[in-house]
PAGUSE-590310 format. One record per residue (C-alpha): residue number from 1; x, y, z; residue in three letters. Coordinates in steps of 0.02 Angstrom, whole numbers, always signed. Example, Ala and Ser with C-alpha at 12.3 -4.5 7.8 and 13.67 -1.06 7.14 Angstrom:
! residues 2
- pos,X,Y,Z,code
- 1,+615,-225,+390,ala
- 2,+684,-53,+357,ser
This chain:
! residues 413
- pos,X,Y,Z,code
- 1,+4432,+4937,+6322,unk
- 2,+4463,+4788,+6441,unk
- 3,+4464,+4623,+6401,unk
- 4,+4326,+4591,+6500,unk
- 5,+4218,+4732,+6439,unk
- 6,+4263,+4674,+6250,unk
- 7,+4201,+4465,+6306,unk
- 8,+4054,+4548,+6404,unk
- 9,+3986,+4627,+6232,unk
- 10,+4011,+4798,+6288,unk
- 11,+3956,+4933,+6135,unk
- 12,+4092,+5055,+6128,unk
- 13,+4034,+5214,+6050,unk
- 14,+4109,+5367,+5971,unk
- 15,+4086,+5525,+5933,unk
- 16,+4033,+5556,+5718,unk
- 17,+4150,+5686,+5697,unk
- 18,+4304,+5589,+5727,unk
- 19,+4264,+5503,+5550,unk
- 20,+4320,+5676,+5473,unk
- 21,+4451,+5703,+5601,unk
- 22,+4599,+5766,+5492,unk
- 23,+4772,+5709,+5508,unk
- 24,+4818,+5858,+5623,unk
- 25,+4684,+5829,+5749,unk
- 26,+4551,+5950,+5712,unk
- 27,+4367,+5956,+5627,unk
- 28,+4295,+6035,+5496,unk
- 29,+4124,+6113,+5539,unk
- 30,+4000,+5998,+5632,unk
- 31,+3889,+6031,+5470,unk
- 32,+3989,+5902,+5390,unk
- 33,+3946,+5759,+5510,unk
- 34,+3806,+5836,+5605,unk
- 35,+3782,+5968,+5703,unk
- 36,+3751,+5859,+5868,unk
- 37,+3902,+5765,+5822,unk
- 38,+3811,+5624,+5906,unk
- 39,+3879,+5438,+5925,unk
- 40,+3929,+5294,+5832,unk
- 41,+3937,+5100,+5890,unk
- 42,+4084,+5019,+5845,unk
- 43,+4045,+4847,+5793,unk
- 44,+4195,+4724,+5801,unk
- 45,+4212,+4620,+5635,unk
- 46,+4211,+4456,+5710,unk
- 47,+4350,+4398,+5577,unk
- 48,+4492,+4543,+5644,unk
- 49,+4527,+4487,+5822,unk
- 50,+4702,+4459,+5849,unk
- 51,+4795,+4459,+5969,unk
- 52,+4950,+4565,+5948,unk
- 53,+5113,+4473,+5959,unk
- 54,+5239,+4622,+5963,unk
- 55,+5135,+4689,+6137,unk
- 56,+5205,+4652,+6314,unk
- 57,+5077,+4669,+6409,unk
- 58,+4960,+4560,+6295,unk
- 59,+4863,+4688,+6209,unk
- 60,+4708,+4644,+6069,unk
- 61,+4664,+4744,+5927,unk
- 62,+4466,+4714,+5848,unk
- 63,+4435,+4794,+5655,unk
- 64,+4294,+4882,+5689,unk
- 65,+4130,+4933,+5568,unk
- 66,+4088,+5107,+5609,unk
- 67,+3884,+5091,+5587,unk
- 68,+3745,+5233,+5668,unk
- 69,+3629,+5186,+5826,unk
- 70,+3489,+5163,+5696,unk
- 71,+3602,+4996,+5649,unk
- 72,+3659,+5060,+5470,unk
- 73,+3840,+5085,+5415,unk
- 74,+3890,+5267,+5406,unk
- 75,+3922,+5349,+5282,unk
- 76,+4075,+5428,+5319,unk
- 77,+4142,+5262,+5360,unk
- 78,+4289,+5209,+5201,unk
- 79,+4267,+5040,+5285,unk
- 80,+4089,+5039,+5264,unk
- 81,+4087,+5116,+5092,unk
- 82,+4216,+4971,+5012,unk
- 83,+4064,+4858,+5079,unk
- 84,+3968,+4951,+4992,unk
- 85,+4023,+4935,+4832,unk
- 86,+4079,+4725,+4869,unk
- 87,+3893,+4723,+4872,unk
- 88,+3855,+4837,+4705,unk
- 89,+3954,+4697,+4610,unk
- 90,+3871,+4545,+4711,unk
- 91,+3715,+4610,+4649,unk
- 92,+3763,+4580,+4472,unk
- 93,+3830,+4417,+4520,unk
- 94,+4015,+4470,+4518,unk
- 95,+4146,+4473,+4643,unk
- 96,+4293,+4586,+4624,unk
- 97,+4492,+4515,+4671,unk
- 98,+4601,+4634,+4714,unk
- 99,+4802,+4629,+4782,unk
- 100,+4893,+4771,+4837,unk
- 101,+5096,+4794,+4829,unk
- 102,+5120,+4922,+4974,unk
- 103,+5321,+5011,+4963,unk
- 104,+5383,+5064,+5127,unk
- 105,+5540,+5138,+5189,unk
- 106,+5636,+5095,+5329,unk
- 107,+5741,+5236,+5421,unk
- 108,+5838,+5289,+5593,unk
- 109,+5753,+5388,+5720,unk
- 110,+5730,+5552,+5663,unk
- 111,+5678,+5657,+5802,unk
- 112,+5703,+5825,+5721,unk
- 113,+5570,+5836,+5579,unk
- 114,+5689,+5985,+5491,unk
- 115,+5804,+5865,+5445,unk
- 116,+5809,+5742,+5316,unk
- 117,+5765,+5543,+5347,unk
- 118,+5901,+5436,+5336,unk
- 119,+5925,+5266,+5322,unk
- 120,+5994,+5153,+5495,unk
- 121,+6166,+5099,+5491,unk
- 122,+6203,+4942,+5407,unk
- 123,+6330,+4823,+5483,unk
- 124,+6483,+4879,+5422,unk
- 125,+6428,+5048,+5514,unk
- 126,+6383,+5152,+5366,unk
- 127,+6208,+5201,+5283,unk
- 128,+6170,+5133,+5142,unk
- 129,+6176,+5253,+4983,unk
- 130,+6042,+5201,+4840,unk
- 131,+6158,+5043,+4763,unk
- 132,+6056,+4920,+4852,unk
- 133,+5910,+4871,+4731,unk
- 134,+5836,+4728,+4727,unk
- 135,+6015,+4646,+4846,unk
- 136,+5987,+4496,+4939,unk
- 137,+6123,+4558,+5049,unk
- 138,+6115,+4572,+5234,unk
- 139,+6219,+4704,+5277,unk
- 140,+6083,+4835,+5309,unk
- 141,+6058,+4749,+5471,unk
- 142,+5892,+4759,+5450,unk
- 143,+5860,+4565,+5469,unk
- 144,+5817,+4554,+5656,unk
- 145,+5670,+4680,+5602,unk
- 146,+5632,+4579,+5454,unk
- 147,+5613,+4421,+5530,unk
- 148,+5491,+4461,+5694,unk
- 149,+5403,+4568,+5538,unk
- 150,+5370,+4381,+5455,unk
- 151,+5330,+4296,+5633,unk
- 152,+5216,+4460,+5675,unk
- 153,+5124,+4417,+5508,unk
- 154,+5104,+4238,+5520,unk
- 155,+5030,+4250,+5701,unk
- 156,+4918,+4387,+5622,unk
- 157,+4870,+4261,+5486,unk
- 158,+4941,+4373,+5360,unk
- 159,+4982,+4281,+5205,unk
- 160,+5131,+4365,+5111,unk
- 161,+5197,+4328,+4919,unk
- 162,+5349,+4424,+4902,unk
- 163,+5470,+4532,+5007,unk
- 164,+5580,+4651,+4890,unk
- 165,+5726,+4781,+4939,unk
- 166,+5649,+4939,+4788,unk
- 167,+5755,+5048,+4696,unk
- 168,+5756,+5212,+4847,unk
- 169,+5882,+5205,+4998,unk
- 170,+5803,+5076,+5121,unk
- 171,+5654,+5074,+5025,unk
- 172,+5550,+4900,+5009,unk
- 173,+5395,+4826,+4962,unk
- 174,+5265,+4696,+4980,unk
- 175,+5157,+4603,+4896,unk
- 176,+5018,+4531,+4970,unk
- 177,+4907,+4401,+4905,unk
- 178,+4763,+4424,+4792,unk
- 179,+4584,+4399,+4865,unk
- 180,+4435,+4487,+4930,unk
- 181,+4440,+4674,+4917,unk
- 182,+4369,+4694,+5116,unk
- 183,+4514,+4551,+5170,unk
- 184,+4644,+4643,+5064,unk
- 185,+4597,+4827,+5144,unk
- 186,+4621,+4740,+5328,unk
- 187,+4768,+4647,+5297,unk
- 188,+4851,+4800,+5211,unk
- 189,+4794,+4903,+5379,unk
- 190,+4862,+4778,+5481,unk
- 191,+5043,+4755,+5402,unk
- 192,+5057,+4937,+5400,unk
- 193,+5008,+4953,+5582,unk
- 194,+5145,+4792,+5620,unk
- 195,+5275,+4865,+5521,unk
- 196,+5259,+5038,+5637,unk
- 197,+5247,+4930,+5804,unk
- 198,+5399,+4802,+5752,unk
- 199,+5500,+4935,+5693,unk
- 200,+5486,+5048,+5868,unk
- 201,+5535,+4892,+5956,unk
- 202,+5723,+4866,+5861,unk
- 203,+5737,+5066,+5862,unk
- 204,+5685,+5107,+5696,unk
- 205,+5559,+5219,+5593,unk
- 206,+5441,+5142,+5469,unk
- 207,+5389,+5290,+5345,unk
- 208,+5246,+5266,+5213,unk
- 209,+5246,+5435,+5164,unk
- 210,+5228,+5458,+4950,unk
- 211,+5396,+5543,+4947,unk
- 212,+5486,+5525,+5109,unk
- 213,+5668,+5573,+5031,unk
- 214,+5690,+5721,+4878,unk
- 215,+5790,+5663,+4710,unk
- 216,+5739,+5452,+4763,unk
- 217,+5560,+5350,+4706,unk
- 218,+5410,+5367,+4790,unk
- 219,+5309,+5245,+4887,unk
- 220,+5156,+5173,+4804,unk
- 221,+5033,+5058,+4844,unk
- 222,+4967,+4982,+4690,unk
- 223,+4805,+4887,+4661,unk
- 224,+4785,+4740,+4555,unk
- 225,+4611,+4705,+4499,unk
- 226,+4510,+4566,+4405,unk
- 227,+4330,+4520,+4423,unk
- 228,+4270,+4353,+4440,unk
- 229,+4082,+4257,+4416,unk
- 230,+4005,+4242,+4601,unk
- 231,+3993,+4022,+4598,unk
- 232,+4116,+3978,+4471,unk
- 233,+4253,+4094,+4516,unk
- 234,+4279,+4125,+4305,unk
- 235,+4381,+4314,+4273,unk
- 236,+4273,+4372,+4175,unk
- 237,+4431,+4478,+4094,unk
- 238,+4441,+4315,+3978,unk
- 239,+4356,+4233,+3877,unk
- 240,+4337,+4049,+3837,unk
- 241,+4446,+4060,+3712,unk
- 242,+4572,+4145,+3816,unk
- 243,+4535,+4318,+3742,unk
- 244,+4494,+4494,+3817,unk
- 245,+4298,+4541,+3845,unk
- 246,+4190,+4683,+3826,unk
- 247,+4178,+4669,+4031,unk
- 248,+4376,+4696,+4010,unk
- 249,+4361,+4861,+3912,unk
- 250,+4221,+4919,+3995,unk
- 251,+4311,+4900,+4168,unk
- 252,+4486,+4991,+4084,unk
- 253,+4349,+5133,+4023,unk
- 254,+4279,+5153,+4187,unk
- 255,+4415,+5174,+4266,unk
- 256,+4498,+5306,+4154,unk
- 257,+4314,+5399,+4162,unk
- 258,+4351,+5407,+4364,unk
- 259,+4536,+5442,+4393,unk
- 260,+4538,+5625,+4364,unk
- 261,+4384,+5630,+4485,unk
- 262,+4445,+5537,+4609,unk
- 263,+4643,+5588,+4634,unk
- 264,+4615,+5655,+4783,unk
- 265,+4559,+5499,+4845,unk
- 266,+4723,+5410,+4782,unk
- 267,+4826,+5524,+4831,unk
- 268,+4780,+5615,+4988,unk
- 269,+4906,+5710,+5065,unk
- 270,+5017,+5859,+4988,unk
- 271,+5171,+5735,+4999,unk
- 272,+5062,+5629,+4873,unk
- 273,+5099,+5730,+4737,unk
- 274,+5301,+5745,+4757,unk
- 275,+5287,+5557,+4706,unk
- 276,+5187,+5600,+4561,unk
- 277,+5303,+5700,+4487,unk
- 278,+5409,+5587,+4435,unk
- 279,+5346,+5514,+4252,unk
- 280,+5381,+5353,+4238,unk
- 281,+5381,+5247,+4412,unk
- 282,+5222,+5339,+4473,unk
- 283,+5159,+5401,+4304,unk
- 284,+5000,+5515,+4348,unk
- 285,+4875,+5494,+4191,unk
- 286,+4756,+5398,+4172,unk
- 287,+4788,+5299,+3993,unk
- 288,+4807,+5125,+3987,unk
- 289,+4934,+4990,+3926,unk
- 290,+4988,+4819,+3904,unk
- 291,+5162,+4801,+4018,unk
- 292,+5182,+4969,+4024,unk
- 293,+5260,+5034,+4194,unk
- 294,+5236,+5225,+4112,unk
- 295,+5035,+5210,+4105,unk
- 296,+4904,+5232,+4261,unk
- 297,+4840,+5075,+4207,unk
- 298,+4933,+4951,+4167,unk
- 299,+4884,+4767,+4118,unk
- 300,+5042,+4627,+4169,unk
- 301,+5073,+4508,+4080,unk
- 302,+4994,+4368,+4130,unk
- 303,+4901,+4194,+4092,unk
- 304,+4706,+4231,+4041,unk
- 305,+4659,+4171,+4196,unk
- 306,+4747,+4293,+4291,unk
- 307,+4718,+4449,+4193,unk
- 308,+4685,+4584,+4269,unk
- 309,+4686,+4778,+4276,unk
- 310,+4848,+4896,+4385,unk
- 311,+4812,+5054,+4465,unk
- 312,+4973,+5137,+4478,unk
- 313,+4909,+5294,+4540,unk
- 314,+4900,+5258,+4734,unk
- 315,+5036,+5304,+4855,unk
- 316,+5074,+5195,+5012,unk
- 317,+4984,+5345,+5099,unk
- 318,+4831,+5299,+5025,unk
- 319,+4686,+5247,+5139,unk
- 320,+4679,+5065,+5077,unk
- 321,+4474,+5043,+5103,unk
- 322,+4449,+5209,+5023,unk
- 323,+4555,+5179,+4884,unk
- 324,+4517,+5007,+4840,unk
- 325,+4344,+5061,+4841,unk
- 326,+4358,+5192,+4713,unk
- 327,+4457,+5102,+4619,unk
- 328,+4307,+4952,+4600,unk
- 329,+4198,+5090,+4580,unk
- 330,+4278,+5157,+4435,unk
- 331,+4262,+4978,+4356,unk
- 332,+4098,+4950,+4394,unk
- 333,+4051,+5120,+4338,unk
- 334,+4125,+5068,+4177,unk
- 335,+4036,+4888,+4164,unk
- 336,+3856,+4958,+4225,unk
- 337,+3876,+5085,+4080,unk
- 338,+3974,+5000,+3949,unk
- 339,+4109,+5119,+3947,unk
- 340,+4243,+5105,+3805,unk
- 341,+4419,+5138,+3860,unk
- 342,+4541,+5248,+3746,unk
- 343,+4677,+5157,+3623,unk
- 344,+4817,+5069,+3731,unk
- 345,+4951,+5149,+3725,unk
- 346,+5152,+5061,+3688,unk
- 347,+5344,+5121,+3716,unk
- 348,+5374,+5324,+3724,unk
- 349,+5194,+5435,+3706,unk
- 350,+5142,+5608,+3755,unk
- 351,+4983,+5610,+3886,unk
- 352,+4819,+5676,+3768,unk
- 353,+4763,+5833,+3862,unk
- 354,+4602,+5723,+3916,unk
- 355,+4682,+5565,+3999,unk
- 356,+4800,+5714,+4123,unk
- 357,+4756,+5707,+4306,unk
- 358,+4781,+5849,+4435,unk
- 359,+4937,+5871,+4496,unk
- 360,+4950,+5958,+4653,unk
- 361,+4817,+5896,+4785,unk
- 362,+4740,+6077,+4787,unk
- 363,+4682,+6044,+4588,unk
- 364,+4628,+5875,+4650,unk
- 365,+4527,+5944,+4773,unk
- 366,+4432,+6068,+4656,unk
- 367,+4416,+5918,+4544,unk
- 368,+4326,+5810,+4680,unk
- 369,+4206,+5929,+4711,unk
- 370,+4135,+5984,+4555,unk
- 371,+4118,+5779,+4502,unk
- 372,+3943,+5725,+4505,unk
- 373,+4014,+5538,+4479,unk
- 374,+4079,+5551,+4658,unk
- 375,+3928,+5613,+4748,unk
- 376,+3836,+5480,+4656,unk
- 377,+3947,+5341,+4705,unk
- 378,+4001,+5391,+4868,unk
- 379,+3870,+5510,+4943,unk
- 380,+3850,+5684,+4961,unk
- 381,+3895,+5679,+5117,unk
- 382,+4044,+5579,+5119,unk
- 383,+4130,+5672,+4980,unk
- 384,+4089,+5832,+5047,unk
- 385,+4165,+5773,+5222,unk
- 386,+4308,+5721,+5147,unk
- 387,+4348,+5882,+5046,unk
- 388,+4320,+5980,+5202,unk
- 389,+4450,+5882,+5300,unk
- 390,+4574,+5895,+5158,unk
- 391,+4545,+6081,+5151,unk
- 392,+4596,+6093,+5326,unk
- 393,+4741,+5987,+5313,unk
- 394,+4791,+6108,+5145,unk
- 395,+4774,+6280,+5249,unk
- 396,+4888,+6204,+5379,unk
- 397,+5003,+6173,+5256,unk
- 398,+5026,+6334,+5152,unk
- 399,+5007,+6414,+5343,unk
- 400,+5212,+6346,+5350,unk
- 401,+5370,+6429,+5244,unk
- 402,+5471,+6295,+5184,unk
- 403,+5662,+6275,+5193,unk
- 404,+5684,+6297,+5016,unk
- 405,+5605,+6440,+5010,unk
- 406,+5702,+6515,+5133,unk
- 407,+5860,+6457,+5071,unk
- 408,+5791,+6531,+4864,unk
- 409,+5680,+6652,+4897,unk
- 410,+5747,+6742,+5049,unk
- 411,+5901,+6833,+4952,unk
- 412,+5783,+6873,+4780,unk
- 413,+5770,+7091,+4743,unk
């Protein structure tokens, strides 16, 4: 839109279906978002104007609330449905916090998508090999990209904690700081959107794919999680004496009563699940621990003011609105019904049968749609949209032979 269209107060509109459009550019059946597939108004969130500093041309980008004529948010909208469960817990008088770390990695061009990513070439004019985690050192030559990343982010009014090289080749992460779930989705949009835009600019390739590169850690984006009194701003994790609550527990069994359900939402894509095979950076169950990098849900250590709840079962391909809002879900599901959680778990431990999750994004699928939980949270209609999409984006998958089997299969009797 122009400028001047945008100032005039110009209602740009589009089509329902695109809600549902999956990631190859096609629809499921107009059942799933109306058989007139008729418009939407996109309503500009008057908080998510910027102006982006990377464009030449100067070019604006609005966050937009996908809502129907009638005035109501849709319900296909992930946007709309994180505000939908902000307000669940405002009408309790609670007021979730949430964070998110988001793992990215940075790689060359790759313009042929049959061969594997590789990271750029550092200054000494070779490619870094996996001995660089956690190095402060600079001869990645990534810091001209790092440093209009920080500028980008600061025009954007995107507040960053810490800036990390992780443990795969050119892999790093981000933490951003804690705050309200709705602010955290944006700003976790927006840095992802950046880091795209800044890279293209110094000839690179930002990837947040789960599992970009085979035998090297994933990319997650975890979700930190406390809960807070609406007024006083008290976690009501802790009590006055410091100690954990019943609201705690509740929130821990509420979220291990929705993981299984709600994989697919986590994890979305059939790259997801490569990540999830590994056991103990992106362990896929859903038991709980204190400090515990091995558990779904892990509880840092931290003062009782600051105690809070990890999902470690997001990837950094997660949809951050969708998946934040499950996640509070979960919790609330777990507070609203008193939920208790199972026995924490410590050190080395087998996953009970009942705290497993699916593991290839098929299962996940067929787990989605058989939970009533889901529909009841989320809608009918959303998670019923949102299966169909997947399903399409599954056939196209399994509708390509892979180089490995060509290369293990091909000379079998």
């Amino acid at each position: 839109m122009t400028a001047e269209g945008f100032l005039e107060g110009r209602r740009l509109q589009m089509a329902r279906g695109v809600l549902l459009q999956c990631i190859m550019g096609g629809y499921p059946e107009s059942r799933f978002y109306g058989s007139d597939d008729g418009d939407l108004a996109l309503v500009p969130d008057a908080v998510h104007i910027h102006r982006l500093p990377w464009s030449t041309p100067p070019r604006a980008l609005a966050i937009c609330d996908a809502d129907e004529l009638t005035g109501e948010s849709s319900r296909l909208s992930t946007r709309g449905q994180l505000k939908t469960v902000i307000a669940r817990y405002a009408a309790r008088g609670l007021a979730p916090v949430v964070a998110t770390e988001l793992e990215f990695f940075v790689f060359a061009p790759n313009t042929d998508p049959t061969q594997p990513f590789q990271p750029p070439l550092g200054l000494d004019g070779r490619r870094e090999v996996g001995f660089s985690a956690f190095s402060i050192s600079s001869n990645n030559g990534l810091r001209p990209f790092f440093n209009e990343v920080y500028e980008c982010m600061a025009a954007l009014g995107l507040p960053r904690d810490t800036f990390m090289h992780e443990m795969g080749v050119s892999q790093f992460e981000i933490n951003l700081l804690h705050g309200d779930p709705l602010l955290l989705a944006d700003q976790t949009f927006l840095f992802k959107h950046l880091l795209k835009e800044v890279a293209l600019k110094h000839g690179l390739t930002v990837v947040c794919m789960a599992k970009p590169l085979a035998k090297t850690a994933g990319s997650s984006m975890h979700i930190h999680q406390s809960v807070v009194e609406l007024g006083t701003g008290r976690n009501v994790f802790s009590d006055a004496a410091g100690q954990p609550t019943a609201t705690f527990r509740h929130f821990i069994g509420g979220q291990q009563a929705g993981m299984a359900d709600f994989t697919a939402l986590f994890a979305p894509n059939v790259n997801s699940y490569q990540r999830l095979c590994h056991p103990y950076a992106s362990p896929n169950n859903a038991c709980w621990s204190h400090d515990n990098r091995a558990a779904g849900l892990r509880i840092p250590a931290s003062s009782p003011v600051a105690r809070r709840v990890e999902n470690r079962l997001p990837g950094a391909d997660a949809n951050p609105y969708l998946a934040i809002a499950a996640s509070l879900a979960a919790g609330l599901h777990g507070i609203e019904n008193q939920l208790e959680p199972t026995p924490a778990i410590q050190g080395e431990f087998e996953v009970p049968e009942a705290l497993s999750l699916p593991c290839t994004l098929h299962a996940a699928l067929e787990r989605l749609k058989r939970s009533h939980l889901a529909k009841e949270l989320f809608g009918k209609e959303f998670i019923e949209g949102y299966i169909a999409s997947k399903t399409m984006e599954l056939t196209s998958f399994f509708d390509e032979i892979t180089p490995w089997e060509r290369r293990v299969l091909a000379a079998q009797a």
